[in-house]
C-alpha positions in Angstrom: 256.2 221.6 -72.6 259.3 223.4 -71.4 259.9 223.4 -67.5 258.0 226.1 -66.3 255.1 225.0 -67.6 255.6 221.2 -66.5 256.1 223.2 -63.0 252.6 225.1 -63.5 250.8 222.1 -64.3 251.7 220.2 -61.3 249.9 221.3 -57.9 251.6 222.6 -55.1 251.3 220.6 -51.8 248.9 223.4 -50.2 246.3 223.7 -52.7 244.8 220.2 -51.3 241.8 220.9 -49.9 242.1 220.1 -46.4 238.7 218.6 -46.4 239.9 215.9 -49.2 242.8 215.1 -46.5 240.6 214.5 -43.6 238.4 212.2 -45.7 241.5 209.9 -47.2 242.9 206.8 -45.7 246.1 208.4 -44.1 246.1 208.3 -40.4 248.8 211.3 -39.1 249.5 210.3 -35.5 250.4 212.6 -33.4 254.1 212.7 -30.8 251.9 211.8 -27.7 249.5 209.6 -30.2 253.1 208.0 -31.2 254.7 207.2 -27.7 251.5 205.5 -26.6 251.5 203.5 -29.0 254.9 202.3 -28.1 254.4 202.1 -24.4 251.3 200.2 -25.5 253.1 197.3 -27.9 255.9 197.3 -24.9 253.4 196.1 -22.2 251.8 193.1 -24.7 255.7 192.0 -25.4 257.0 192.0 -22.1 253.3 191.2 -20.7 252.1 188.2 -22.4 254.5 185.4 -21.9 254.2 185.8 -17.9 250.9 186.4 -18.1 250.8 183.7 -20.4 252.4 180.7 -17.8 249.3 181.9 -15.3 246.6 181.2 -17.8 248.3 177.9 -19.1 248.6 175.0 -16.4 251.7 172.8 -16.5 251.3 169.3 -14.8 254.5 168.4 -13.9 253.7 164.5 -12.4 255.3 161.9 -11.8 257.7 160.4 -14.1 257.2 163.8 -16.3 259.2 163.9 -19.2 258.5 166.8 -22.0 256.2 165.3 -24.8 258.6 163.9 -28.0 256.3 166.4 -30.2 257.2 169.3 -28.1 261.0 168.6 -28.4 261.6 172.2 -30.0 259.4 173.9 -27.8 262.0 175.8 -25.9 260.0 178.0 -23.8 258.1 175.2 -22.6 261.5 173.5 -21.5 262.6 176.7 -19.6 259.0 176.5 -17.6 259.7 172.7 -17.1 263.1 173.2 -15.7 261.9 176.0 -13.7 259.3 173.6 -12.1 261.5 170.7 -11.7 264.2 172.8 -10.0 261.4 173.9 -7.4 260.3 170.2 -6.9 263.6 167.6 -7.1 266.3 167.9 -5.8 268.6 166.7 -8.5 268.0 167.0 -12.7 269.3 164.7 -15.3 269.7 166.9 -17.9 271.0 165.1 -21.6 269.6 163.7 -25.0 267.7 161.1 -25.5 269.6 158.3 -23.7 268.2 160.3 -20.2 264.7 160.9 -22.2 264.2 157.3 -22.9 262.8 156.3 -26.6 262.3 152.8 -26.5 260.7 153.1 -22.5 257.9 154.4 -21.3 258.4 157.2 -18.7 258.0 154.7 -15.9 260.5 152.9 -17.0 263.6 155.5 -17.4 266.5 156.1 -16.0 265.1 158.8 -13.3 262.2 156.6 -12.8 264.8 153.8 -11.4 266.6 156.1 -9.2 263.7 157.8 -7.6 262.6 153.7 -6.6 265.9 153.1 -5.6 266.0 156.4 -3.2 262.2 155.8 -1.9 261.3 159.3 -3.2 261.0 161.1 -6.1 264.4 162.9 -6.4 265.4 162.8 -9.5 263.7 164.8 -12.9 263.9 163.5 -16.1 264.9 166.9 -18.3 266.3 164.9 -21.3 265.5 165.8 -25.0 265.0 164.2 -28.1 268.5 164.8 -30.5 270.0 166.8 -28.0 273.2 166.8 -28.9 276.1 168.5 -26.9 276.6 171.8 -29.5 272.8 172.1 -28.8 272.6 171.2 -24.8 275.5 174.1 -24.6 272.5 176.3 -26.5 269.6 175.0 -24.1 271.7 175.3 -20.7 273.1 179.3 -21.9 269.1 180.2 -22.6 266.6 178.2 -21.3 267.9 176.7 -18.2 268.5 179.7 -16.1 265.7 178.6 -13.7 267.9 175.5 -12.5 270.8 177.5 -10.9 271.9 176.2 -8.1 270.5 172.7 -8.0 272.2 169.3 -8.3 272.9 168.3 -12.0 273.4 164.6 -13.6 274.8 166.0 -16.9 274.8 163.3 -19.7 277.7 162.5 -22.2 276.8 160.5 -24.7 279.9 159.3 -26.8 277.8 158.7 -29.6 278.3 162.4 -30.8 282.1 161.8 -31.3 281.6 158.6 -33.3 282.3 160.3 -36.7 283.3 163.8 -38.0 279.9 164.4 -39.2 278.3 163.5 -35.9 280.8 165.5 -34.5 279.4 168.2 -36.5 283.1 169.0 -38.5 282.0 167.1 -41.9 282.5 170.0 -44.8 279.2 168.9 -46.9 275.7 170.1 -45.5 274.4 168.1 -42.6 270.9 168.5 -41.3 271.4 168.2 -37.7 268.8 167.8 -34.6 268.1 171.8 -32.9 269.9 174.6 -34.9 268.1 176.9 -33.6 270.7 176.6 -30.3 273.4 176.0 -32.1 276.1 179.0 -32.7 274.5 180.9 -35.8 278.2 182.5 -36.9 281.1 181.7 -34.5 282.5 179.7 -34.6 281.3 178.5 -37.9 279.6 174.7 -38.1 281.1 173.6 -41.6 278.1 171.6 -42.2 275.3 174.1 -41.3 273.9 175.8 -44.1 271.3 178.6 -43.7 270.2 181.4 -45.0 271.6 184.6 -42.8 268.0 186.2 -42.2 266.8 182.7 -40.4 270.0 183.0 -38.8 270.0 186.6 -37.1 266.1 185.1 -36.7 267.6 182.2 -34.1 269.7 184.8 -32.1 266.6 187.1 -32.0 264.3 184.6 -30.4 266.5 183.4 -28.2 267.1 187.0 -26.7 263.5 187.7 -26.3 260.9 186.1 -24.4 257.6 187.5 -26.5 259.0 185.8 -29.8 260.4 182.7 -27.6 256.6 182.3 -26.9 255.0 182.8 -30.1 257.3 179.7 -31.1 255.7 178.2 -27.8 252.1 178.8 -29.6 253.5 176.8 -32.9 254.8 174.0 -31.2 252.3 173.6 -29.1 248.8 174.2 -31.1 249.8 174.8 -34.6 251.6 170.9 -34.8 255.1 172.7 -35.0 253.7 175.2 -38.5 253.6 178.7 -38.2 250.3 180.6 -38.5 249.9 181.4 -41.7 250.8 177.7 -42.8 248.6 176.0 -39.9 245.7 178.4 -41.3 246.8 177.4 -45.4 246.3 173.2 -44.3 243.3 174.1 -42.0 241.6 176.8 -44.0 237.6 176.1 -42.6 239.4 176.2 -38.6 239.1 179.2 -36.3 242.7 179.9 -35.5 242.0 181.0 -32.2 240.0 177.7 -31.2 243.1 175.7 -31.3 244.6 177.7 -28.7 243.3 175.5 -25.6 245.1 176.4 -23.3 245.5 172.7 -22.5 249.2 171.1 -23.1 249.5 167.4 -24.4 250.1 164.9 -21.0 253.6 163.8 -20.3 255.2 161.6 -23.0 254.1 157.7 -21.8 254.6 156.1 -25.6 257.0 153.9 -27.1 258.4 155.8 -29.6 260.8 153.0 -30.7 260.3 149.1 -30.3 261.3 147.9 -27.2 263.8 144.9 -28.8 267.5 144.1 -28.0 269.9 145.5 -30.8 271.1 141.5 -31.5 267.1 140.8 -32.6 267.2 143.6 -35.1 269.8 142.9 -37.8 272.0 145.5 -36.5 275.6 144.4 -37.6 278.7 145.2 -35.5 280.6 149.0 -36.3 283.5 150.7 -37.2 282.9 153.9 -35.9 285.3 156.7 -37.2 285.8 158.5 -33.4 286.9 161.6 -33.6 289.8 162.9 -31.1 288.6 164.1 -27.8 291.1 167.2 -28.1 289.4 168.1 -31.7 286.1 167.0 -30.9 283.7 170.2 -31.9 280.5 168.1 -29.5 283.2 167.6 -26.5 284.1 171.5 -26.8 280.6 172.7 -26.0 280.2 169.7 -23.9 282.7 171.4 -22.0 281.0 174.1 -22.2 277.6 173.0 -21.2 279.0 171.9 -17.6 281.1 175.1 -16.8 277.8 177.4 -17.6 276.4 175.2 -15.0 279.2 175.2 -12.3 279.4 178.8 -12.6 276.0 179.4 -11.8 276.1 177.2 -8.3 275.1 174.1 -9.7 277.0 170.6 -8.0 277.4 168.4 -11.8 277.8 165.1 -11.6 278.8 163.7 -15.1 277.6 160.1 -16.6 279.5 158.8 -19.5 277.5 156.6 -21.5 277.8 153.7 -20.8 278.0 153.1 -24.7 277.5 149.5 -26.2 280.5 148.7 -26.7 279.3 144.7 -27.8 277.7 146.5 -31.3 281.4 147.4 -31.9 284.1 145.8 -34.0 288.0 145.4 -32.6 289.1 148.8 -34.1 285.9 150.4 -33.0 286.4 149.4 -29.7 289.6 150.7 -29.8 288.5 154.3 -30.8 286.0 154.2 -28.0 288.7 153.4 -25.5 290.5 156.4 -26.9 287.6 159.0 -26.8 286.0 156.7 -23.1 289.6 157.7 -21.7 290.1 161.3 -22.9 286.8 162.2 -21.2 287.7 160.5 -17.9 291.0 161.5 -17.5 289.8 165.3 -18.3 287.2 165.1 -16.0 289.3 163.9 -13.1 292.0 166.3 -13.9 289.2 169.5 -13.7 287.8 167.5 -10.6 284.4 166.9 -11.5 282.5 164.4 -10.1 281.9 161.6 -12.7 281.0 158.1 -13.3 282.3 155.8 -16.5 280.2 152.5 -15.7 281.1 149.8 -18.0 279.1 148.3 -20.7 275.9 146.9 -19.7 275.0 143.3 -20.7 274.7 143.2 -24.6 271.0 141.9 -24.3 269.9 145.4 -22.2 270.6 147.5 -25.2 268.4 149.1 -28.2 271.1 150.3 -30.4 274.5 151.9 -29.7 273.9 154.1 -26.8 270.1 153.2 -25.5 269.5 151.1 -23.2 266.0 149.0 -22.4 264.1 148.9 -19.4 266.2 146.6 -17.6 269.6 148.5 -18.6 268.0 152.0 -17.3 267.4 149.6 -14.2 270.7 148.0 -14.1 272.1 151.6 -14.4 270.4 152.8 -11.5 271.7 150.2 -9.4 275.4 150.9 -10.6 275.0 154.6 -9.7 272.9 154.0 -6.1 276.2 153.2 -4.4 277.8 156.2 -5.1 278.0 159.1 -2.7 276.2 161.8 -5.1 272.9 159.6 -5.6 272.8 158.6 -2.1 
């Protein structure tokens, strides 16, 4: 068949009956048909997460601190800062040393100061593995609806015990919260994903419908997405585990309660980085100038680290990195506090303390103009 007749035997577009169109499975919308449809998908994604806060209720009580499930849930944590900021006056914002793991949430560090002040001032806003790379990630996105209140920011010198803690180690490193962490710059040697989830992480954190859908996993879908909550729950109605009913505040022990000498833990050599290199005391750094610059009075706890779990040398890196911070801090003029170690007996591990060390803090700190 030579090419004209290859051109003969194929139809041209108009010899479709117009009736066989009309009865296919196209759908031809039209301009107007179009921009509806736009305007329509623009109201349910800048609709439904405030919409969304109305229909779910948040109990913030006494002694709240975010459940240890929820720990990723980052547009819960914006509404929770949000509701703090409109009921305390000050918020201890850190990782988990201010969330409390081996208390319950009437026996944390915020808990203590509120007794000490004879009212409930003070809002526990720590999370689980939040690390200072991350916090600078939380504070930039999420905490926006604390401006302007008093801050105790957290440094936990635990971050800046080794270069992979420190987040500079060359070989992959599965950290706590990537999502907050910088996706491209400046690069995190030790972070190693794929450039879609990536570009996916600077997305979310940009818009509040997709920061909410997360909010949905996290919250009724035990941290899965959709389709792999419906794969390990295939006989469950989706829909019915959307119940509008969050989990209570956090009141577990999530770790056992036991002083670090009763648990075999052996003294340590840490590898501390330099305070001047340190990637975690950068956007540390960080972390508190966001907050200055938006009206925010910070007040800055370091540690206090357990320094009896430490060796002679590691001791002496300690000092090092326990020093740099101070004498930065002074120098930039922010308010701070370095208390010294608690008694060895009050600790957990290297930077937790028990119920009577959170105690023992509080009465350290109650003398000092900022928590009076």
């Amino acid at each position: 068949m030579d090419r004209t007749d290859a051109t003969a035997a194929t139809p041209a577009r108009d010899s479709f009956p117009k009736e066989a169109l009309r009865l296919s499975n196209a759908m031809r919308l039209t301009g107007r048909q179009l921009t509806g449809l736009a305007l329509f998908a623009a109201a349910i994604i800048l609709g439904v997460p405030p919409v969304w806060e109305r229909l779910e209720p948040l109990d913030t009580g006494t002694d709240y601190r975010l459940p240890y499930a929820l720990s990723h849930d980052y547009w819960l944590y914006a509404r929770l800062a949000a509701a703090a900021a409109d009921r305390y006056d000050t918020l201890l914002l850190g990782d988990s040393v201010v969330w409390g793991p081996y208390v319950r949430r009437g026996q944390t560090l915020s808990h203590y100061l509120n007794a000490q002040a004879g009212s409930e001032r003070f809002a526990n806003l720590g999370v689980d593995g939040m690390h200072p790379v991350a916090l600078a990630g939380l504070v930039e996105h999420y905490a926006g609806g604390i401006a302007g209140r008093r801050v105790v920011l957290h440094c936990n010198p635990l971050w800046m015990s080794s270069p992979r803690l420190d987040l500079q180690g060359d070989g992959e490193f599965r950290f706590n919260h990537p999502a907050l962490v910088p996706q491209f710059v400046p690069r995190i040697p030790g972070y190693r994903e794929t450039a879609s989830r990536r570009i996916g992480c600077v997305v979310e954190r940009n818009v509040p419908f997709l920061q909410w859908a997360g909010h949905l996993q996290q919250a009724y879908f035990e941290q899965r997405s959709i389709p792999e909550w419906i794969l390990e729950h295939p006989f469950a109605n989706p829909l019915a585990a959307v119940t509008l009913a969050l989990p209570p505040s956090d009141d577990r022990l999530h770790r056992r309660p036991v002083p670090w000498t009763e648990q075999g833990i052996l003294p340590q050599d840490f590898a501390w980085v330099d305070v001047e290199t340190s990637f975690q005391w950068a956007f540390f750094r960080r972390a508190m100038e966001m907050l200055r610059a938006r009206g925010n009075r910070v007040f800055v706890l370091v540690g206090p680290f357990n320094e009896h779990l430490l060796t002679a040398r590691g001791r002496e890196g300690y000092a090092r990195v326990r020093d740099g911070i101070a004498s930065w801090l002074a120098a930039e003029g922010v308010e701070h506090a370095v208390p010294p170690a608690l008694p060895s007996g009050l600790y957990a591990d290297a930077s937790h303390p028990l119920a009577e060390g959170y105690a023992e803090l509080a009465r350290r700190l109650g003398g000092l103009p900022f928590f009076q």
